[in-house]
C-alpha positions as CSV (number, residue, x, y, z in Angstrom):
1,X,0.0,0.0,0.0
2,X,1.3,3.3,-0.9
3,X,1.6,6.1,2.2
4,X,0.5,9.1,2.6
5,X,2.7,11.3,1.2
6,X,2.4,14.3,3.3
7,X,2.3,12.2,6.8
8,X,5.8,11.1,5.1
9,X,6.6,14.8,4.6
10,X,5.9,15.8,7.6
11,X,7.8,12.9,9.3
12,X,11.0,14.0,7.5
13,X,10.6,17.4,8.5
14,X,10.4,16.4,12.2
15,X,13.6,14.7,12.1
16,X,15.4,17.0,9.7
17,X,14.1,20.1,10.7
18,X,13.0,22.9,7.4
19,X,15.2,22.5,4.9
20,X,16.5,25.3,3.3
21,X,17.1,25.9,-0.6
22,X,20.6,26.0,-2.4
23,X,21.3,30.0,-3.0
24,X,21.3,30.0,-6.5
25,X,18.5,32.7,-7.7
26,X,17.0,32.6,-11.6
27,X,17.7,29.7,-14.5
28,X,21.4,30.7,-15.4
29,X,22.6,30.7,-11.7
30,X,20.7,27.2,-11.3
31,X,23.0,25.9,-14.1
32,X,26.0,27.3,-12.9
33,X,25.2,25.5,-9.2
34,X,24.6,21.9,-10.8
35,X,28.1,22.3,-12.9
36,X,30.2,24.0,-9.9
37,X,31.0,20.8,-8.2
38,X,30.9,17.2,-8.6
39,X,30.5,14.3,-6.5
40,X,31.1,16.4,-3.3
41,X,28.6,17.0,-0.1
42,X,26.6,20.4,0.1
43,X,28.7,22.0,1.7
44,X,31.7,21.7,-1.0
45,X,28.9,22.6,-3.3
46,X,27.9,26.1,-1.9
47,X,31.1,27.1,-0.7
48,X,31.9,26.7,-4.7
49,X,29.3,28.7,-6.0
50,X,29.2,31.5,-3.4
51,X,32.9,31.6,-4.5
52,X,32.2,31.5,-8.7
53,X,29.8,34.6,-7.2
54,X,32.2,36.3,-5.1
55,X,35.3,36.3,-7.1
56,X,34.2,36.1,-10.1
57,X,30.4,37.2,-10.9
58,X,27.3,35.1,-12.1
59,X,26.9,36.8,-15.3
60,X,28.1,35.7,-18.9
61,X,30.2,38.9,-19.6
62,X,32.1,38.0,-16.1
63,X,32.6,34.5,-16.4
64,X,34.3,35.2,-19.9
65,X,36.6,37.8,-18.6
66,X,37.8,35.5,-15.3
67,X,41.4,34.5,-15.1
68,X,41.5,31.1,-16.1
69,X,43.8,30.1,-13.2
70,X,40.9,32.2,-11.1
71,X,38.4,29.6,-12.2
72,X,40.5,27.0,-12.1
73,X,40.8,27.6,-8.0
74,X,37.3,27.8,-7.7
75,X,36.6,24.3,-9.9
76,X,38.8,22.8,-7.5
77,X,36.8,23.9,-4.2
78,X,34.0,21.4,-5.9
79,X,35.8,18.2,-6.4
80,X,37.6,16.3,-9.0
81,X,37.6,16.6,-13.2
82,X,38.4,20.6,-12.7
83,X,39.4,21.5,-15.7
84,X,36.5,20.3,-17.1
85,X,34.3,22.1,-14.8
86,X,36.3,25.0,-16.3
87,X,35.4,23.9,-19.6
88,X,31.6,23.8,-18.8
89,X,31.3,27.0,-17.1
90,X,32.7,28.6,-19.9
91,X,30.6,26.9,-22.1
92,X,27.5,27.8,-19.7
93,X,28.4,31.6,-20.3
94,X,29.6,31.5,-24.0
95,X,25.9,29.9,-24.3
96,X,24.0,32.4,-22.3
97,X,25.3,35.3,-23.8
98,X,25.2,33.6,-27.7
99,X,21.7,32.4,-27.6
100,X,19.6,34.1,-24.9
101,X,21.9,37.7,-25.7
102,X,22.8,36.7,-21.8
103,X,19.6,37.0,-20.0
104,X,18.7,33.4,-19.2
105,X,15.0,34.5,-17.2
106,X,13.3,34.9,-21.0
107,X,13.5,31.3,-20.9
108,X,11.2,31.4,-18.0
109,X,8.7,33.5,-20.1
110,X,8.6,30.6,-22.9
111,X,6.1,28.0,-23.1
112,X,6.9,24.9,-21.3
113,X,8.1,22.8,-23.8
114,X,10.1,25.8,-25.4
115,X,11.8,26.3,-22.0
116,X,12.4,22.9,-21.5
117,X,13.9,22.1,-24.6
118,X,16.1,25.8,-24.1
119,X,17.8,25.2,-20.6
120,X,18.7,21.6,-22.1
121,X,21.0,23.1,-24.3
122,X,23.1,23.6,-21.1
123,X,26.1,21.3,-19.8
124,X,24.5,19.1,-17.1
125,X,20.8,19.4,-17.4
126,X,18.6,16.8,-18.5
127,X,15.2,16.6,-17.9
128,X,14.8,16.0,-14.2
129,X,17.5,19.1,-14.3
130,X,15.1,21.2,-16.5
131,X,12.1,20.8,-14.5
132,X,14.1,21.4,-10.8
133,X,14.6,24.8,-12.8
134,X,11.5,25.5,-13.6
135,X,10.1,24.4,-10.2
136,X,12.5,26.4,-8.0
137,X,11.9,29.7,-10.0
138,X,8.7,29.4,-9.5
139,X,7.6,28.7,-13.5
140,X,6.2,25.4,-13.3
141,X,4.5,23.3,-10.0
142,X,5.9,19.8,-11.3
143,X,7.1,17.0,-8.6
144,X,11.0,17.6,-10.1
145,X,12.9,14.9,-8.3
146,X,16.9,13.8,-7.9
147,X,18.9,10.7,-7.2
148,X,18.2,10.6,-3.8
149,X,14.7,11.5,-3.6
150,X,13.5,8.7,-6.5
151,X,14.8,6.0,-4.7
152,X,13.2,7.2,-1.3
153,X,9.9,7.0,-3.1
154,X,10.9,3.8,-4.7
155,X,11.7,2.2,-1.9
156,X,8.8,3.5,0.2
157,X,6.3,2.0,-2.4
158,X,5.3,4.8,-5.9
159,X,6.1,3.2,-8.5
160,X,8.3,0.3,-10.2
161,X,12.3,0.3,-11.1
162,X,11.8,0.8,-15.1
163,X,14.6,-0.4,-17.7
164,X,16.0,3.6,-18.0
165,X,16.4,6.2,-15.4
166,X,13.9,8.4,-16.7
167,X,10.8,5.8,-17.2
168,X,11.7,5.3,-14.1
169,X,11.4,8.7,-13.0
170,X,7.8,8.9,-14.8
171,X,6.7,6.0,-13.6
172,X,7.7,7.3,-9.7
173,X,6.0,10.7,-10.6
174,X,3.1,9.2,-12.5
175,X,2.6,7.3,-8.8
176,X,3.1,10.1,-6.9
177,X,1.0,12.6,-8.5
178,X,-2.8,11.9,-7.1
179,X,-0.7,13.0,-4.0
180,X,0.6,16.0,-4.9
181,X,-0.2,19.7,-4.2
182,X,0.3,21.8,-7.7
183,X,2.0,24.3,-5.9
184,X,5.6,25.3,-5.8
185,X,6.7,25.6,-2.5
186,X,4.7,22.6,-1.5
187,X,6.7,20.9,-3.9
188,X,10.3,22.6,-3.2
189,X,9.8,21.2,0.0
190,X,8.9,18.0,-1.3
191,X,12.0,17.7,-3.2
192,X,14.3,18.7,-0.4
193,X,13.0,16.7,2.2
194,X,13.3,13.5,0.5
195,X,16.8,14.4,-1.2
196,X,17.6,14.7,2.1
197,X,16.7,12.0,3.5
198,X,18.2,9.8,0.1
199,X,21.5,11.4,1.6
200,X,21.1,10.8,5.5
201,X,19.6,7.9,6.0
202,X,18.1,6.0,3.0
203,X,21.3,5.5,0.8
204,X,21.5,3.8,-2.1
205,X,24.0,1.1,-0.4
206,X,23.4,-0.2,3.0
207,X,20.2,2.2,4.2
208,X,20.0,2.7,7.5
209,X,16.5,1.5,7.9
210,X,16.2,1.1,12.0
211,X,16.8,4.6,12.5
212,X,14.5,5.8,9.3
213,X,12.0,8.0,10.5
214,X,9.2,6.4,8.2
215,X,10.1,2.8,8.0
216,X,6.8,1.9,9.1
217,X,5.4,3.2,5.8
218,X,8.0,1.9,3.8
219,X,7.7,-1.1,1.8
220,X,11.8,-1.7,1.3
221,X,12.0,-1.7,5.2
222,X,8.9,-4.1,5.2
223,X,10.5,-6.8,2.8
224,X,13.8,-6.7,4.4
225,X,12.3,-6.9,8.5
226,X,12.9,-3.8,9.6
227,X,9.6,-2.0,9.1
């Protein structure tokens, strides 16, 4: 039997307190935050960016004029493959400026498929990535999810494992959705809440299911004797 969704929310909020939203602000600084870092915690993440912003600016016109050796210090704050992190905020920039004359939040003003199709242009962002975008600027009340927060729903019962990542993700989202508020912060909260708890405690290898706030709902926790 599938849960109750917002009992689960709310369950994860009691044990991980409000969670709070990355600091990027508009499309192009979203872009920039997924392609700062790689395979490194939050913290790496954000210390990363607020350092691309700091030293260096979140425009186009500044990224292009940075000291390579500048961005090359600030791709290494985020983890390994730095040069090519280099490479892809360049890219990022070189695209803004070239295609959207370097204001990215037109996009935003596009119909849905349009806009979709436009941030995928980008380094990094698929579809998942495209609709995160559109969620956290407010354009479009979609149940955007990551990594972490598919296989918590997985695991606690929406939906089936498909052959390919994203009919699995539809399938999850597909489950989900007579649950879901179409609202935007509703759903910003959803998508934090279970990310977080994908990174905490229900990890993709050894989950830590007698401490999991919601094992009792979950069907994973069920079939392997600890819900």
């Amino acid at each position: 039997m599938i849960p109750d969704l917002s009992r689960v929310l709310d369950s994860l909020e009691a044990a991980y307190g409000r969670p709070e939203p990355p600091p990027a602000h508009g499309p192009l600084e979203w872009i920039l935050w997924e392609n700062v870092a790689y395979l490194v915690d939050d913290r790496r993440r954000r210390d990363a960016f607020e350092a691309l912003r700091q030293r260096v600016g979140v425009t186009p016109d500044a990224i292009l004029k940075a000291a390579p050796a500048t961005l090359r210090e600030i791709a290494e704050q985020g983890g390994i493959f730095a040069d090519q992190r280099v490479g892809k905020l360049l890219q990022i920039a070189e695209i803004a400026k070239r295609r959207f004359g370097g204001d990215l939040n037109a996009v935003l003003r596009q119909p849905l498929t349009a806009a979709k199709k436009a941030l995928r242009v980008f380094p990094g962002i698929g579809v998942p990535g495209t609709e995160k975008i559109l969620l956290f600027c407010g354009r479009q009340p979609v149940f955007a999810l990551e990594s972490n927060g598919l296989r918590v729903l997985l695991r606690l019962g929406f939906g089936v494992e498909k052959k390919s990542y994203d009919a699995t993700y539809r399938a999850v989202q597909a489950a989900a959705e007579p649950q879901i508020r179409k609202d935007c912060s509703w759903l910003i909260r959803a998508h934090l809440l279970l990310r977080r708890h994908g990174q905490e405690l229900c990890r993709r290898s050894h989950p830590l299911c007698p401490a999991c706030p919601v094992a009792g709902e979950c069907a994973y926790a069920r079939r392997s004797g600890m819900g």
